[in-house]
GUZATI-52629 format. One record per residue (C-alpha): y, z, x; residue number from 1. Coordinates in nm, 2 decimals, always signed. Layout:
N
NODE  north     up   east  nr
NODE      Y      Z      X NUM
...
% end
This chain:
391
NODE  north     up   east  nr
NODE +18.67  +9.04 +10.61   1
NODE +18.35  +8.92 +10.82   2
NODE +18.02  +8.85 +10.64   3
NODE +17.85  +9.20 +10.76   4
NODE +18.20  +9.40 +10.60   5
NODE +18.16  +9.18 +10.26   6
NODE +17.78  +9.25 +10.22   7
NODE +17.83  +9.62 +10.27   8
NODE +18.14  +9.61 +10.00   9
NODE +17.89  +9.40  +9.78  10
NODE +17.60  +9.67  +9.79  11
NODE +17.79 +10.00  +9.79  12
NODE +17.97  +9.85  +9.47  13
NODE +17.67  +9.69  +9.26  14
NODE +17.48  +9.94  +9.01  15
NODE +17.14 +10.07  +9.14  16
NODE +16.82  +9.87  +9.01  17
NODE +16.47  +9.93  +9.09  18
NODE +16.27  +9.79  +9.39  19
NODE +16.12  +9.51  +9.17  20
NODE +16.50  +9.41  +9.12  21
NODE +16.56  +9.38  +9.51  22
NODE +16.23  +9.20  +9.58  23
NODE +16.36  +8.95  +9.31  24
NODE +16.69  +8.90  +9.48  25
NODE +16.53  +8.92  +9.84  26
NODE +16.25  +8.63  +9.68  27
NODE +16.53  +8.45  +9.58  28
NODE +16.75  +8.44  +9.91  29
NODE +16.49  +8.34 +10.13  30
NODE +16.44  +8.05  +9.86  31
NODE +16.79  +7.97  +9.84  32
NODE +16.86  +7.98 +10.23  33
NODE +16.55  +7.72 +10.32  34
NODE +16.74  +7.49 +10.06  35
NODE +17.04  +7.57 +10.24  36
NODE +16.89  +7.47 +10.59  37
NODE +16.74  +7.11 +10.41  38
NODE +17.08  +7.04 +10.24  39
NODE +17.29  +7.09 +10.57  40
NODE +17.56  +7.24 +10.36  41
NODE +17.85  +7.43 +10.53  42
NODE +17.83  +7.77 +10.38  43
NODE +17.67  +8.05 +10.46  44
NODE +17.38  +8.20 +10.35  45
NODE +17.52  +8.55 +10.28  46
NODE +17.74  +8.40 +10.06  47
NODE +17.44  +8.26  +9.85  48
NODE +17.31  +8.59  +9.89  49
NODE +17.62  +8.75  +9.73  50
NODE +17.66  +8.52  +9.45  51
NODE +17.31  +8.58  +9.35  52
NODE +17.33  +8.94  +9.38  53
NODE +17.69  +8.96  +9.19  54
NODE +17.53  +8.71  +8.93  55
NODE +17.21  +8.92  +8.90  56
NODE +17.36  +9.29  +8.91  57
NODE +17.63  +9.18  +8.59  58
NODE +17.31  +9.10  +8.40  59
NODE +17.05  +9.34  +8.54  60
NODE +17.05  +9.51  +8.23  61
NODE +16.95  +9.19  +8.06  62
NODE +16.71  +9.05  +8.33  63
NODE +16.55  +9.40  +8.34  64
NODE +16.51  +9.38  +7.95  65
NODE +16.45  +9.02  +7.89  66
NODE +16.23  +8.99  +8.19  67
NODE +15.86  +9.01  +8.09  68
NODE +15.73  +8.84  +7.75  69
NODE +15.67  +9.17  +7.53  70
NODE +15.34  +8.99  +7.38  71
NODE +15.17  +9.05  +7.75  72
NODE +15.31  +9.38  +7.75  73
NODE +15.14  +9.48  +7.42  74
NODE +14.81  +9.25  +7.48  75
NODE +14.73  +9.53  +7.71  76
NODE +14.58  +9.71  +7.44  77
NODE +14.58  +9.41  +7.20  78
NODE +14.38  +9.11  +7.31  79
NODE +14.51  +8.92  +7.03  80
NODE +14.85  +8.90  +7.15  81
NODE +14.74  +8.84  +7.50  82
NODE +14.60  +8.57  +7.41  83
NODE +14.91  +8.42  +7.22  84
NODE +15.15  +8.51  +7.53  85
NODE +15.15  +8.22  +7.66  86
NODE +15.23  +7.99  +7.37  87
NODE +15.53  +8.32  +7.26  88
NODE +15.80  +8.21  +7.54  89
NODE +16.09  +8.12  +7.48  90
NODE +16.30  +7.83  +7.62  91
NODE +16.62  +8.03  +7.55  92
NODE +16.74  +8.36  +7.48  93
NODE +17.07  +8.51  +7.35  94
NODE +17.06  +8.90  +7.43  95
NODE +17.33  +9.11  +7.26  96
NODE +17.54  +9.33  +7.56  97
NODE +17.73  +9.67  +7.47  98
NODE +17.88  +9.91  +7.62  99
NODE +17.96 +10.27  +7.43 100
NODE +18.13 +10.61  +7.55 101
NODE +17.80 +10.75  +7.44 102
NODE +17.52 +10.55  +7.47 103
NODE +17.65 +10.37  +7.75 104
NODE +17.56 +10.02  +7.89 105
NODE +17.30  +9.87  +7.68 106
NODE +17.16  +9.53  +7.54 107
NODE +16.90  +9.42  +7.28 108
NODE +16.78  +9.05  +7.22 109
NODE +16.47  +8.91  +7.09 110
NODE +16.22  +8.83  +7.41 111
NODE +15.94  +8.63  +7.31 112
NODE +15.80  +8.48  +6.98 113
NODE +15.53  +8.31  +6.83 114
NODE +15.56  +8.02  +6.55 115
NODE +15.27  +7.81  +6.45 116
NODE +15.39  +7.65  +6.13 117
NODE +15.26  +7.91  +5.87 118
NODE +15.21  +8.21  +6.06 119
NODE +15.53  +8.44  +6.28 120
NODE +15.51  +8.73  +6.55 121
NODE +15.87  +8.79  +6.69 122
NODE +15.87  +9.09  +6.99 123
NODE +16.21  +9.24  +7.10 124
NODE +16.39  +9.52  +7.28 125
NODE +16.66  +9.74  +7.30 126
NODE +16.80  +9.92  +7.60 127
NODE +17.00 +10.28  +7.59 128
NODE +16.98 +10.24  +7.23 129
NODE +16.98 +10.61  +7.14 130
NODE +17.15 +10.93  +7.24 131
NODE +17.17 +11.25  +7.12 132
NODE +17.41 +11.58  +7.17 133
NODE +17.47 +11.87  +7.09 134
NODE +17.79 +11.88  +6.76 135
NODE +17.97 +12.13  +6.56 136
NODE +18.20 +12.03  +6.35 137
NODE +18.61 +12.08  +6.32 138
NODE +18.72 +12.23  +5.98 139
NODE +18.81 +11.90  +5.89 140
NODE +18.54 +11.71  +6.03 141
NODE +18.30 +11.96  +5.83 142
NODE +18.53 +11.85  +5.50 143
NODE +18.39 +11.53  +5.54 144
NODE +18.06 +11.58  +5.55 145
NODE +17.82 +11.61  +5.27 146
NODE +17.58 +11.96  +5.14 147
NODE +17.19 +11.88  +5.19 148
NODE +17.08 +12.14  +4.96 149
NODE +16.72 +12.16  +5.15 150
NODE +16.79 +12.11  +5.53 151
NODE +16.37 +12.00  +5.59 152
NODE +16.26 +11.98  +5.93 153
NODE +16.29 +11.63  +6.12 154
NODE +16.00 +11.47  +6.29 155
NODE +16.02 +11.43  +6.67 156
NODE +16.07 +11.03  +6.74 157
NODE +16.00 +11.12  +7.10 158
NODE +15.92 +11.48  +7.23 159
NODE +16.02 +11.46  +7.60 160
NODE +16.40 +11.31  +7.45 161
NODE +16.39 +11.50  +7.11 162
NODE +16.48 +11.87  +7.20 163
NODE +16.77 +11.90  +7.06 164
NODE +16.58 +11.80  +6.72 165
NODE +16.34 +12.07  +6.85 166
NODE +16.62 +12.31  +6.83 167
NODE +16.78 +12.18  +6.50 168
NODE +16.37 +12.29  +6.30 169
NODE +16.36 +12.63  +6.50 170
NODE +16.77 +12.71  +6.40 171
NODE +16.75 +12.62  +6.03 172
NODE +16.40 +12.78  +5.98 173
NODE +16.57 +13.12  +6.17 174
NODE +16.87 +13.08  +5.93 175
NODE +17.09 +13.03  +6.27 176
NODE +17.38 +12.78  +6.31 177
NODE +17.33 +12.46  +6.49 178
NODE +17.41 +12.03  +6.49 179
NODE +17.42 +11.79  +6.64 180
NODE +17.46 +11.43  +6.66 181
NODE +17.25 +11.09  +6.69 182
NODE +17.37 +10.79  +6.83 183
NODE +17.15 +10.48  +6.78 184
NODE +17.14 +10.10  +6.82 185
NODE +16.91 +10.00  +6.51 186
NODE +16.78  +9.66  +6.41 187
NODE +16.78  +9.54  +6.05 188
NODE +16.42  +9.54  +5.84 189
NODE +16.56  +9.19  +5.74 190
NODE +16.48  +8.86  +5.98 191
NODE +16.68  +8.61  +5.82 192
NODE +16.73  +8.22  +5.88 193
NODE +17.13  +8.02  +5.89 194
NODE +17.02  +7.93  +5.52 195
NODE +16.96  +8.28  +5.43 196
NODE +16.59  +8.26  +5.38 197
NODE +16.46  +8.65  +5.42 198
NODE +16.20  +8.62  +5.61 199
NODE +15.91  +8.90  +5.48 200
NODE +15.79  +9.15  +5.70 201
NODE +15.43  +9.29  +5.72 202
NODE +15.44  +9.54  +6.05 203
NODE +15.58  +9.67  +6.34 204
NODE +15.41  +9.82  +6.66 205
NODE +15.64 +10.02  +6.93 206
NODE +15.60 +10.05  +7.28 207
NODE +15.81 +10.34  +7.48 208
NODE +16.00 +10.18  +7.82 209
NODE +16.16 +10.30  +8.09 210
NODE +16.56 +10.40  +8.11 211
NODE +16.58 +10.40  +7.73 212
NODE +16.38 +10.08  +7.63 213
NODE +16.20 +10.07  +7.32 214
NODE +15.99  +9.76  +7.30 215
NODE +15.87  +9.65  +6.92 216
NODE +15.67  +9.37  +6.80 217
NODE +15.78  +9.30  +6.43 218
NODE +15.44  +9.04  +6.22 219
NODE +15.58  +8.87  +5.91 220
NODE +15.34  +8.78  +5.62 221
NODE +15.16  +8.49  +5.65 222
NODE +15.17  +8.23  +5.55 223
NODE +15.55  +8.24  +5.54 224
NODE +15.77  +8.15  +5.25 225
NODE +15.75  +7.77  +5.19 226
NODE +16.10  +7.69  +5.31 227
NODE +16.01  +7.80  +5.62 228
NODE +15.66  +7.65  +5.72 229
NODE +15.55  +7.34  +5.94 230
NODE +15.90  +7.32  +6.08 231
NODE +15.94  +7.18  +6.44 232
NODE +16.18  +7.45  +6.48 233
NODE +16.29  +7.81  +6.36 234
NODE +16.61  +7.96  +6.41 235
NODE +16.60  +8.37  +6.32 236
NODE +16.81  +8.62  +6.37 237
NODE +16.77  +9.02  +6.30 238
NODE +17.09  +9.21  +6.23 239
NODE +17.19  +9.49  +6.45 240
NODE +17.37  +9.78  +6.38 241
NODE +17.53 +10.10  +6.54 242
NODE +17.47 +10.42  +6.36 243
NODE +17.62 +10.80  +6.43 244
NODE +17.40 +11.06  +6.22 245
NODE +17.58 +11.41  +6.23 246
NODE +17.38 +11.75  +6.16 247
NODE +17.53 +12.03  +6.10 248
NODE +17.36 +12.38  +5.99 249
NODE +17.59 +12.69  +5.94 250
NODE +17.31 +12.88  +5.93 251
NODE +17.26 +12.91  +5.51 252
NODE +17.36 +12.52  +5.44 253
NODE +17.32 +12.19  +5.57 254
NODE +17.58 +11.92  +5.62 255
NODE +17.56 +11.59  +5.75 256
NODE +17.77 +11.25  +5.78 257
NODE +17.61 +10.92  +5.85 258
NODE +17.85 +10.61  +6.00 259
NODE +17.74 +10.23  +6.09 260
NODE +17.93  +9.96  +6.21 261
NODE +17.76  +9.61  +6.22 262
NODE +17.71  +9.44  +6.55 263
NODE +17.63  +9.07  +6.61 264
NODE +17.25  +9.02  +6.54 265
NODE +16.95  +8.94  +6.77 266
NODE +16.92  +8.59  +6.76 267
NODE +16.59  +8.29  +6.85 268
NODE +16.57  +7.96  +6.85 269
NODE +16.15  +7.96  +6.81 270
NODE +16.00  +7.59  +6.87 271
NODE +15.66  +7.57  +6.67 272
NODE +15.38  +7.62  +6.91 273
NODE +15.15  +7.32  +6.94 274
NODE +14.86  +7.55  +6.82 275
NODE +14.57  +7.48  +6.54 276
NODE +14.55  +7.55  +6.16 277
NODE +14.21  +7.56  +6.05 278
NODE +14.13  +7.51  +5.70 279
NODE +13.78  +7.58  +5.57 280
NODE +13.60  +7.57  +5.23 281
NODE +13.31  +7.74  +5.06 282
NODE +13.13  +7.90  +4.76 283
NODE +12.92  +8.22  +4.62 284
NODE +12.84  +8.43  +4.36 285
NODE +12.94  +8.79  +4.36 286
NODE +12.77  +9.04  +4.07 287
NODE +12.74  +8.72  +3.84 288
NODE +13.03  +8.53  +3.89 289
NODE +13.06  +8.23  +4.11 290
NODE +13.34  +8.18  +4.32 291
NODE +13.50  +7.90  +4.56 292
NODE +13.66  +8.00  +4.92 293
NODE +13.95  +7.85  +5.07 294
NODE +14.10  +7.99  +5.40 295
NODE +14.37  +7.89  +5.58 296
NODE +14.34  +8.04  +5.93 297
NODE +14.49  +8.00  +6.28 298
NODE +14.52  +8.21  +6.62 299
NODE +14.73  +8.46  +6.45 300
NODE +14.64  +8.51  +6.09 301
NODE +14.42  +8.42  +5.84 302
NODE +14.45  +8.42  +5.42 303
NODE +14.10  +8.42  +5.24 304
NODE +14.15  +8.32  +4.85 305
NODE +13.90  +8.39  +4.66 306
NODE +13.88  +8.14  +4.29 307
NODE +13.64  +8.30  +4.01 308
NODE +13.43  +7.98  +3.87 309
NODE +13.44  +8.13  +3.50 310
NODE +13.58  +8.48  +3.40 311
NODE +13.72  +8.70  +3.64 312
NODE +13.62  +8.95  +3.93 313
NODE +13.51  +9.29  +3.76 314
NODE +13.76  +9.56  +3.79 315
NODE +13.67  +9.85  +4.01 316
NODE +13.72 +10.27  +3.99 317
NODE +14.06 +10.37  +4.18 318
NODE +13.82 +10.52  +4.42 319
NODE +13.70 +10.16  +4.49 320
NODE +13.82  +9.83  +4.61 321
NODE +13.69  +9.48  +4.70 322
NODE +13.68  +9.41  +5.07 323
NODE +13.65  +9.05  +5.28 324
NODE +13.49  +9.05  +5.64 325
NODE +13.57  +8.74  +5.85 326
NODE +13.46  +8.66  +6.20 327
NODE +13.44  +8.34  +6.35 328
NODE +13.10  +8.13  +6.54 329
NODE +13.22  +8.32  +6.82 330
NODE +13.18  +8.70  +6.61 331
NODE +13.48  +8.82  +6.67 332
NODE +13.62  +8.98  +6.40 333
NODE +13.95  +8.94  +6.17 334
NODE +14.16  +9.23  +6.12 335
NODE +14.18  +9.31  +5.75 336
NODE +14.56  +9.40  +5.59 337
NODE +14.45  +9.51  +5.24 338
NODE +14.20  +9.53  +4.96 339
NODE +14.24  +9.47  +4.60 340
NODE +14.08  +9.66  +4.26 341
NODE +13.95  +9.32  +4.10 342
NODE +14.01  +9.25  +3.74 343
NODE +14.19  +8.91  +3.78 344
NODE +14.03  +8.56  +3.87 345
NODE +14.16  +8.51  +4.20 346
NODE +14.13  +8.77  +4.48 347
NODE +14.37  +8.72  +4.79 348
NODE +14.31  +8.87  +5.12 349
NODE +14.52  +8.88  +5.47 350
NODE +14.41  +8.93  +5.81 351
NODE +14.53  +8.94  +6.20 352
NODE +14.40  +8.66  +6.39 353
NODE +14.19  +8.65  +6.71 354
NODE +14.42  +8.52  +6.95 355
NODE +14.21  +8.18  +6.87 356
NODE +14.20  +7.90  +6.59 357
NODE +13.81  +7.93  +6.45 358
NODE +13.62  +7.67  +6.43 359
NODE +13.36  +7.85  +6.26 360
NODE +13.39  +8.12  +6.02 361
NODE +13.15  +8.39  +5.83 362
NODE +13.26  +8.56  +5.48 363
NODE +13.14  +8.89  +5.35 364
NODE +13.28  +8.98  +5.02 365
NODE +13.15  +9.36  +4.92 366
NODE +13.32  +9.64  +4.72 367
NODE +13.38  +9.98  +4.93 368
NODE +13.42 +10.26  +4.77 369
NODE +13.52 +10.66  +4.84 370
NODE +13.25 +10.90  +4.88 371
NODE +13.08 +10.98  +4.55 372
NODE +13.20 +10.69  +4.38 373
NODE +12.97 +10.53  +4.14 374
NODE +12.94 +10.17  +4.12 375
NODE +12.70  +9.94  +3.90 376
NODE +12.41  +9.80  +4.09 377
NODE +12.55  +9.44  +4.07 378
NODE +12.89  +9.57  +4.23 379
NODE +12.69  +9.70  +4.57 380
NODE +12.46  +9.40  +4.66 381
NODE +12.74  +9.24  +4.92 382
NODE +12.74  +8.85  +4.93 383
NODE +12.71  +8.62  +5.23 384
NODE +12.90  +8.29  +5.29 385
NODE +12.91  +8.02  +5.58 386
NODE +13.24  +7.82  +5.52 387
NODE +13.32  +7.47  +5.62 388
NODE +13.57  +7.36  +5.82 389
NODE +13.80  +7.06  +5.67 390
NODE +13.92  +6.78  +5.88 391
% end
């Protein structure tokens, strides 16, 4: 077999990518045939070619899914994690490959993540990690299954993949027979470290891809558990599972059956970036009581703790709720996570992070309130206080 015969077998058999795939591979053999020329070895360059391109098309799943750091992906609507892309690589990754009579070839692995010593934002995907089809069950498959004695309508995950959910709310609310089934590749809620340490989470964000990728940013609470702050290194992993959720409706009663079977987790070694943790300091008086600041802050979170001097913070109305603003000498501002209702001596508040370690910071501490909610006068003067930064 000649060189032209073996790249035509080598092409006709490899899976079709995209055109960014082939510009990779045709980057990569005019990179790999100059080194050929300077190294004077006897081989030829089609057979570097072939290598690269049977190496590449095994993994193309992976590549195409691994490929880009997911915290530029999402900083195009979120400047924050723009600005922490660079410092959320990772050195290594260890995606998860499967391959299912339904779902077909797929993979999911964590792609980037960010670690600064108190504060963790961990972005991963998952390829061809759902399917769905049309089911009705045998007689003895319908044995199994359990009675859902109010068959509500399901929300629509996605509606240009979600007709046959579409179809499932129009049957049951006709009172006409219908199921169906839905294969997905899940991740667990839980991050967890070798020593078992359950990492807390505080949000996700989701990003739609293309041939089945979903794309999801996962923020812990911060600062993290003790165990697991100023570490050089992290090692996580998110379990993974495989789920089959059957519907049934035989047009007066509902059935379904739900299966998993546990597949390896998603797993990251995370280095700790080499980024800042600001700590600042400062004090005020808020309707009579005086107060001290500390706040703990770096390019991706912040915690504001707020210490009454004597007594405690005046409970609120359930209609009302103290609030912190924080922005830094540059005003930009920090993205508050919650609110409290007062009544206890120490007030605790969270926020999202820049993208940049302060070195200046501005408090507002106010109580906001519903519409129509009355507050004493002392309650709605909002106080004002420029913090310190420690060394």
């Amino acid at each position: 077999m000649d060189d032209r015969q073996l790249e035509r077998l080598i092409f006709t058999q490899r899976p079709v990518p995209g055109p960014a795939f082939d510009l990779r591979i045709s980057r990569q053999a005019q990179r790999l045939a100059g080194e050929t020329q300077v190294m004077k070895k006897k081989i030829s360059v089609l057979a570097i070619v072939v290598a690269t391109v049977l190496s590449l098309a095994l993994c193309g799943a992976v590549a195409e899914l691994l490929g880009i750091n997911l915290f530029e992906l999402f900083g195009r609507e979120d400047q924050r994690l723009a600005q922490l892309a660079p410092k959320a690589a990772l050195n290594e990754v260890s995606p998860i490959t499967m391959n299912d009579p339904k779902l077909g070839a797929g993979a999911a692995g964590i792609n980037s993540a960010y670690y600064d010593g108190q504060s963790l934002v961990v972005a991963y995907a998952i390829r061809n990690g759902r399917y769905l089809e049309e089911f009705t069950p045998t007689q003895e498959q319908l044995a199994g299954m359990e009675q859902n004695n109010n068959p509500l309508a399901i929300a629509l995950t996605n509606p240009e993949t979600d007709d046959l959910i579409r179809q499932w709310n129009e049957a049951t609310a006709a009172g006409k027979p219908f199921g169906f089934a839905e294969y997905t590749i899940s991740p667990s809620d839980h991050t967890r470290t070798p020593e078992g340490l359950d990492l807390p989470p505080d949000s996700t964000s989701q990003l739609p891809g293309e041939d089945g990728q979903v794309f999801t940013v996962r923020e812990y609470v911060s600062p993290l558990p003790e165990e697991a702050r100023d570490l050089d290194v992290l090692h996580i992993e998110i379990g993974l599972f495989q789920t089959t959720h059957y519907h049934y409706f035989d047009g007066q009663q509902a059935y379904s059956r739900f299966e998993r079977v546990d597949l390896e987790p998603m797993k990251a070694t995370v280095w700790r970036t080499d980024a800042h943790i600001r700590r600042f300091e400062g004090q005020g008086s808020f309707a009579g009581v005086p107060f001290t600041v500390t706040v703990t802050a770096s390019a991706a979170a912040a915690q504001v703790s707020l210490k009454a001097g004597d007594g405690v913070f005046p409970a609120l109305p359930e209609d009302a709720w103290y609030a912190v603003h924080l922005r830094d000498g540059k005003l930009a501002e920090f993205r508050s996570l919650d609110g409290t209702s007062g009544g206890k001596d120490t007030l605790v508040f969270n926020f999202h992070g820049t993208g940049q370690a302060p070195d200046k910071l501005e408090l507002q501490l106010r109580v906001d309130a519903e519409d129509g909610a009355e507050l004493e006068r002392p309650l709605k003067e909002p106080v004002f206080v420029t913090l310190t930064k420690k060394e």
